[in-house]
N, C-alpha and C positions, 0 to 999 in steps of 0.2 A: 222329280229329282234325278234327271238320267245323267249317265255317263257321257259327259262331253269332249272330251280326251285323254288319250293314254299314251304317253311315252315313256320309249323305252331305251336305256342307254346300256351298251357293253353286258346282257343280257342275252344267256345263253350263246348262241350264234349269232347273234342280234345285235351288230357294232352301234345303230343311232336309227331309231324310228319313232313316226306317230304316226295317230288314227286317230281321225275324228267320227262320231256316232252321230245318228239320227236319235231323235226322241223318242221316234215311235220301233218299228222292229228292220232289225238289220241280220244279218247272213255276213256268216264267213266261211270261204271254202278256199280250195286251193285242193293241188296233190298230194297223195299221200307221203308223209314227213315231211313236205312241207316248210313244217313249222309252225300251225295253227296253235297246235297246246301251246306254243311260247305264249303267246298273246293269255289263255288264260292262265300261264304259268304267275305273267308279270302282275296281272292283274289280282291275282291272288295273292299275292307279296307287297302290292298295292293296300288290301284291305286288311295287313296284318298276319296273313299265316305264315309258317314257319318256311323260311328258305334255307336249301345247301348252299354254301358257297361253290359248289361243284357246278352251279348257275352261273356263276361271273363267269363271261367271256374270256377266253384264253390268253394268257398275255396282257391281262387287265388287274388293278390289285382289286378294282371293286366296280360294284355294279350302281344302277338306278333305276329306279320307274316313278311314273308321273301318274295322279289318276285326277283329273278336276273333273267334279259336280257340281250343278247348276241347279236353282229353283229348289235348295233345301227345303226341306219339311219341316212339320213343328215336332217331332219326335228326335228328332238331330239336332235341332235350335236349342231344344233341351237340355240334352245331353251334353253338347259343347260346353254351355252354360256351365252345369253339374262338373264336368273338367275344367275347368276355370279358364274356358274360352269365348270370346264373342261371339253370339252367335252372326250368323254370317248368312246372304242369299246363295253365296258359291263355296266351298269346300274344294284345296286342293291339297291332296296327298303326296308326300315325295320321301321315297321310302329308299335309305342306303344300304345297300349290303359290301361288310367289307372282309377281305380275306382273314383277316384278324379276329373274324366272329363280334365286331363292336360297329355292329350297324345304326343306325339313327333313324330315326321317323318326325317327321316332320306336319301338323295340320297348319296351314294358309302361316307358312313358315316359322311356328312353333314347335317347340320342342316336345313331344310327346311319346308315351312310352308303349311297346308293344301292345302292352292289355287293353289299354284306353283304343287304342285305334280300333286295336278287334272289337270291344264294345260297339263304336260308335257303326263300326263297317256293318253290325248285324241289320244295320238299319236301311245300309245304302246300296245290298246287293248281294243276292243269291247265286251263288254259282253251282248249275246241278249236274253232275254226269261222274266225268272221272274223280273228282277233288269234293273236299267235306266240308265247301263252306255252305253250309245248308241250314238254316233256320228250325225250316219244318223238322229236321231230326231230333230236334227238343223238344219232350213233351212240354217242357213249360207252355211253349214256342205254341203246340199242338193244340191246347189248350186256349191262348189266343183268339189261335185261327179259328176255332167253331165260337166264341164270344161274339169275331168279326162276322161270320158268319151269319149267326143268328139276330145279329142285332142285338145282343144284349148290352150292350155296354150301360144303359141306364140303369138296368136290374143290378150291376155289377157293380155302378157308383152306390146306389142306395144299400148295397150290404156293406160295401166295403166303409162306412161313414161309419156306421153301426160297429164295424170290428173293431177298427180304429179307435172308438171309443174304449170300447169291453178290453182291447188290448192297452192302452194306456190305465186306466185303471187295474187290471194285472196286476201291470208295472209297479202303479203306487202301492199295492198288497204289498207284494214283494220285498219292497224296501223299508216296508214297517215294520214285516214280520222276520224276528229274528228268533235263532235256535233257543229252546229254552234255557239250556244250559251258557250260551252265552247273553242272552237276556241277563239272568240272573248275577251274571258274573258282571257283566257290566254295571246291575242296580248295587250291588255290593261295592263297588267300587266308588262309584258317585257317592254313595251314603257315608262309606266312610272318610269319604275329600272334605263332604259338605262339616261334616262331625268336628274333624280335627281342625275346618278353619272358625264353624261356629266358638267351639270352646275355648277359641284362642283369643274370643270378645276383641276384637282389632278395631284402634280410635287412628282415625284417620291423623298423620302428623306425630302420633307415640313415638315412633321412630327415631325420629329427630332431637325430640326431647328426652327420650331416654340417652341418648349418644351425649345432649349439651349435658342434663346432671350428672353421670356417671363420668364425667370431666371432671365434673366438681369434685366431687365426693372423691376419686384415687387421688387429686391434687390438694385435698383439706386441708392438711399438715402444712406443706408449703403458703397456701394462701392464708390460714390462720398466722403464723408467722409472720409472716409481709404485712397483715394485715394492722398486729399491733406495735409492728414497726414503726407504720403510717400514722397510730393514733398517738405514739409519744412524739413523736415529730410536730404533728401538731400540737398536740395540749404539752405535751413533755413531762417530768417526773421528778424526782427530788433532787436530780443530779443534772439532768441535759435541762436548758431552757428553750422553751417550748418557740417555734416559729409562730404562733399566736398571740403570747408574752410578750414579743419580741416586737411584732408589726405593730399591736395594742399597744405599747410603749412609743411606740415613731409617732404612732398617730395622735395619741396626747399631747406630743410635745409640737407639730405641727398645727395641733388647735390653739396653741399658745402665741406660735407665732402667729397665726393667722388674724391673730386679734391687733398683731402686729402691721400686718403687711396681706391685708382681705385677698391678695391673689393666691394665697396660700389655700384658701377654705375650701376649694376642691379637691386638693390632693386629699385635704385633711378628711375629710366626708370619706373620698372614696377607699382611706385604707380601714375608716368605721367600719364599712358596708364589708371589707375581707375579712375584718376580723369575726364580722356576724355570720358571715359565710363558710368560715375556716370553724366557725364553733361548731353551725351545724353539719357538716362533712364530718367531724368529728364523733358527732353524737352518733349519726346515722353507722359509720364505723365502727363504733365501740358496741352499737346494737349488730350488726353484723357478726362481731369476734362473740360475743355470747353466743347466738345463734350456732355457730359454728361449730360444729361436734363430727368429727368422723366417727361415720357408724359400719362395722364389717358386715352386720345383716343386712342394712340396706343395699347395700353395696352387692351383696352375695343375690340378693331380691331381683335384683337391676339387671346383672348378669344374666342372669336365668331367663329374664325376659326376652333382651336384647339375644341369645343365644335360640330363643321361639322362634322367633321376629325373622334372622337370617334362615333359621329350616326352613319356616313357610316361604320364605322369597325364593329359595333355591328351589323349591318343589311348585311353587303356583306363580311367580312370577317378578320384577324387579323390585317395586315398591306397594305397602299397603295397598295403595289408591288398585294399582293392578289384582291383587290376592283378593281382596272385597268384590271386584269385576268380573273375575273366573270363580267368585264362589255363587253369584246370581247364574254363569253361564251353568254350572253344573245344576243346579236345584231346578232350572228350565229344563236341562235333558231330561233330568229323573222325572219329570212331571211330565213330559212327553212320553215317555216311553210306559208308566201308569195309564196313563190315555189313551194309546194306543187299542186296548181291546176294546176302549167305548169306539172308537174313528173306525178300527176293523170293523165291528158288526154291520156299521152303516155301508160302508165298502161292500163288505160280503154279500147284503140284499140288493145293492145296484148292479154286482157284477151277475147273479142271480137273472137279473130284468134282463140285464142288456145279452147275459149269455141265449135266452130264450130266443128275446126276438132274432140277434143272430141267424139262428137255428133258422128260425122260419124262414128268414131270407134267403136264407144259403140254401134249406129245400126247394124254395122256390125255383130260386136259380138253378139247381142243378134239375131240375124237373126242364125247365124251356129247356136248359143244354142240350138236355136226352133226345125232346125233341128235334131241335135243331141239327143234333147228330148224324137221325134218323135220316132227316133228308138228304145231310150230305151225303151219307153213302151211297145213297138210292143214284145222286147227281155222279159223284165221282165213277160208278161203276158203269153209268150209263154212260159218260165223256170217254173211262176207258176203252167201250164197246169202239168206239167210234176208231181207237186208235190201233186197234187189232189185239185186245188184250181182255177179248169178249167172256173168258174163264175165270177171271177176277173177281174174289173175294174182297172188299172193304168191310172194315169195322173199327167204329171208335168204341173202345174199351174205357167201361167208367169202372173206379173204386174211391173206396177212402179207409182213413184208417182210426180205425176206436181207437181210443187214447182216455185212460179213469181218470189223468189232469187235463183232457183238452179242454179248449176252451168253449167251443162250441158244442150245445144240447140241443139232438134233432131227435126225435120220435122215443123221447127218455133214454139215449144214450152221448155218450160225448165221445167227441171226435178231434183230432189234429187239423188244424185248419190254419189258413193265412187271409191276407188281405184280399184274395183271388175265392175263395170260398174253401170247402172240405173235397172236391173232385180232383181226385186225378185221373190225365186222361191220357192215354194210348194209342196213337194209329194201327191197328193193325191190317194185314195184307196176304191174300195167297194168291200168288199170279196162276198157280196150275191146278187144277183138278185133283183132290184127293192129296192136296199141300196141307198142312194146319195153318191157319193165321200167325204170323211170327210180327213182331215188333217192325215199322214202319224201318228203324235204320237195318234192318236184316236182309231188306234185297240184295240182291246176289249180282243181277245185273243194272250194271250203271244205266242203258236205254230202258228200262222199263221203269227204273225212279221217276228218269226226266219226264217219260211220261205221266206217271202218276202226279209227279209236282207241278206239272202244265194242266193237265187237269184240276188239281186246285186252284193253280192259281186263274185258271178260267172263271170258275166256279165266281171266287171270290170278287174278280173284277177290280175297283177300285179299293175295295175295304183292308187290303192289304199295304203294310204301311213302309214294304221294300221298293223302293224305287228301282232298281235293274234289276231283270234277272235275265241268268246265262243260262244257255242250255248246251253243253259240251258230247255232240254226238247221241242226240236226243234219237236219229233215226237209226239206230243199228236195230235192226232183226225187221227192219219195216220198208215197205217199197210198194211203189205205185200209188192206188187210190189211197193207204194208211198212209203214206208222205203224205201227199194234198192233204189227207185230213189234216196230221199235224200240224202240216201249217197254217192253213187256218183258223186252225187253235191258237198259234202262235202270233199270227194278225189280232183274232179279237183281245189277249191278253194285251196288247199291243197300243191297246185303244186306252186305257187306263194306268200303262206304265211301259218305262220300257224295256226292249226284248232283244237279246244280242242271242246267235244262235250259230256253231260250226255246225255244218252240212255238207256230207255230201249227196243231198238228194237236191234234182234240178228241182222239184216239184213244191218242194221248201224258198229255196233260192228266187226262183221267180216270185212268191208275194211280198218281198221284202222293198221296206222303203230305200235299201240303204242296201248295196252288197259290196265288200269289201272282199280283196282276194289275194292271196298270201301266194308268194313264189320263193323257190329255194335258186340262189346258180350260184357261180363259180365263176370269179375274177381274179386275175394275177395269183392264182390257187388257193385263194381265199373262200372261201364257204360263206355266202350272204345273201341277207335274206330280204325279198320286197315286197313293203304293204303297199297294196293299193284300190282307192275308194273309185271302182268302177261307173263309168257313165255309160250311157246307153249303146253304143256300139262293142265296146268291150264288154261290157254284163251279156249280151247277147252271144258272143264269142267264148265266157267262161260256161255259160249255162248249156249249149252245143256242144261245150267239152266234158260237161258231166255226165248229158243225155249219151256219150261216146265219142262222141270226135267232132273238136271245133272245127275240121276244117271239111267235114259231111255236107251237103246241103240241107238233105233229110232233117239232119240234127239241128242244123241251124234254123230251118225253115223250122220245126219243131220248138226252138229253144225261142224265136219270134211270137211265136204264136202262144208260149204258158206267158210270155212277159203280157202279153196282152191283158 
């Protein structure tokens, strides 16, 4: 996953440049100031850290840089993913800075936000010396690196399945168990919902029919009235002659004629058949006007009902059918949450099981770590001997932390733990003689990190899952045979991922597949600066210039003979 180009626009001094990288280890040199830190200024602003705008080129309202990667990894594929982007074989970054402080970042020309980038960037490049894009300074990070290390990573799936478990079950505790006191308050509250819509005995459709009688019954009066209006109308009374009377009379005399003139005998039939009709609508009426009694208690009964009926709707819901609905929803809570201490005890003994096994595994695990520890340090201190740094203390520091709720139970005690296990781990370091060990980010000097980070990352080889790393002035305090060593360090790291490295040691410079070389000059008073990716006559000419003087023979004839 190396870095395959970096451009850089109206950046620092830097009006418009690129560089293109080798996969395997490249060198950059040049004079002092130069310009070299631009390159890992841009590139750091590339993978998301913080830039001044005191960086924009003068005269410019805003800056740029470019950074594309190649041959992604499946740890970046992931991640992108996870950001809701595709994953992709190439990765290009393009990152604005504007004087306005409202810069933009961009992944394979999406819109993305500082944090995500710096996320994704821990993945695709270590830059070690002057600047803090550094991995390894995170113990999380630290911790990692001896899993990769030792090869654990099986031991580490097989707990972490286990936790995964014991920690989702936790979870479900957790969300059954409520405070007593609002337990209690809660079951009081359901019981008295479920009470007041039990006792209200609710018939599905009551509603309705309460609303049509109570019609009736306040309009009795009027409809009793109308009603024996209707019935003197028809039968009629001492005084009015009845519309009944009266058809019954038509229709007599129509049977008369009809005996006269036979086309008559249908009218005459069918004013029979109304008068029989009109008799009984009558009957049926007059049993009605009996019936018919306004009653105030009824009536007051009704009320009272119907006056139920709208509490319980405004309080549980629009109509019966709903209020019946939410009175099954409550009587299920309350039965669940009854049940609850049978469900809990079952919970408690598997959380029990799984908290044990746990434990074991994560002893386990942290027993290979130890081991694995052990060597590293032995390894590192031995790679530091090499690079002049033979007084060097390593140690990786283990702890964990009791905890009377953790989740984890190792040797009858419990412990705070995660998905990674109960260790925490620490790099620790004393470059000097009669130093104490201080914290891996506590070195003092930026050359002696680089080294110590090139020696892990030797160590580790491929298992490391950063595709570039930088090394910015990795040789201060070291010269001659301790250059050659580094660089050869720097080669075999080289062989597993790639290695970009400012230098000004010739001794560095020459094992490099790739040297690239930075010059400062002055045009039309202009300050500007030129990259450029050396080929064999020139690389010979800059590595002469570092040995002392390109235009030496000595140094030249010298500066031939390391390229070899």
């Amino acid at each position: 996953m190396p870095l395959k180009e970096l451009r850089i626009k109206n950046f620092a001094i830097i009006e418009a440049a690129s560089v293109e990288f080798d996969p395997g280890f490249n060198v950059i040199s040049g004079e002092t100031g130069a310009g070299k830190s631009i390159v890992i200024d841009s590139l750091n602003a590339a993978l998301g850290e913080r830039v001044s705008v005191e960086l924009i080129k003068s005269g410019k309202d805003s800056a740029e840089v470019q950074a594309y990667f190649d041959n992604i990894n499946k740890e970046v594929k992931a991640m992108l993913l996870e950001a809701g982007f595709e994953p992709a074989e190439e990765l290009l970054i393009k990152r604005e800075i504007n004087r306005t402080g409202k810069g933009r970042c961009y992944l394979n020309d999406s819109l993305v936000t500082v944090n995500t980038l710096k996320q994704i960037s821990e993945y695709l490049a270590d830059i070690h010396g002057q600047h803090e894009h550094q991995a390894l300074l995170n113990p999380k990070n630290q911790l990692e690196f001896v899993d990769a290390f030792g090869k654990l990573e099986n031991e580490r799936l097989k707990y972490s399945e286990v936790y995964a478990s014991l920690e989702a079950l936790s979870k479900k505790r957790a969300s059954l168990v409520l405070n007593e006191q609002e337990k209690q308050r809660k079951i009081d509250m359901l019981a008295y919902t479920i009470k007041e819509i039990d006792e209200a005995k609710l018939i599905e459709g009551e509603d309705e029919e309460i609303e049509k009688n109570r019609n009736i019954l306040v309009n009795s009066e009027k409809i009793s009235a109308s009603i024996a209006e209707v019935y003197t109308l028809l039968l009629g009374d001492e005084n009015i002659f009845s519309s009944v009377a009266g058809i019954e009379k038509a229709g007599k005399k129509l049977e008369v004629l009809a005996g006269i003139d036979p086309s008559l005998k249908t009218s005459a039939e069918s004013l029979k058949n109304t008068v029989i009709e009109l008799k009984e609508t009558a009957e049926k009426v007059s049993s009605y006007k009996e019936k018919m009694d306004f009653d105030p208690a009824r009536l007051e009964e009704m009320d009272d009902r119907r006056d139920l009926l709208l509490k319980l709707k405004k309080k549980y819901g629009n109509g019966i059918h709903e209020i019946i609905a939410y009175l099954g929803e409550q009587r299920a809570e309350l039965n669940s949450i009854t049940q609850n201490e049978e469900e809990l005890g079952k919970i408690d003994a598997e959380i029990e099981t799984l908290r044990l096994e746990a434990g074991k595994k994560a002893g386990a695990l942290s027993e290979k770590r130890k081991n694995a520890a052990s060597e590293l340090e032995k390894r590192v201190v031995a790679e530091l001997s090499d690079l002049g740094m033979a007084k060097t203390k390593f140690k990786v520091d283990f702890s964990k932390e009791e905890q009377a709720e953790g989740l984890l139970e190792l040797n009858g005690k419990k412990y705070l733990a995660n998905k990674t296990g109960v260790d925490r781990i620490q790099f620790l370091i004393s470059s000097n003689i009669g130093e104490e060990l201080k914290p891996f980010n506590k070195i003092a000097s930026g050359g002696e990190m680089s080294r110590v980070m090139l020696s892990l990352k030797v160590i580790t080889g491929s298992s490391d899952k950063v595709g570039t790393l930088v090394f910015d002035e990795i040789d201060t305090g070291i010269g001659g045979n301790m250059g050659l060593a580094a660089g050869k360090k720097m080669k075999e790291a080289a062989k597993s991922r790639q290695v970009i490295c400012i230098t000004h040691l010739p001794q560095i410079a020459a094992l490099a597949a790739q040297h690239i070389c930075i010059e400062k000059g002055v045009k039309s008073n202009k300050t500007f600066i030129k990259i450029e990716k050396l080929e064999q006559e020139r690389r010979i000419k800059e590595v002469a210039r570092m040995l002392g003087g390109s235009d030496n023979k000595a140094a030249v004839a010298h500066a031939k003979e390391l390229l070899k």
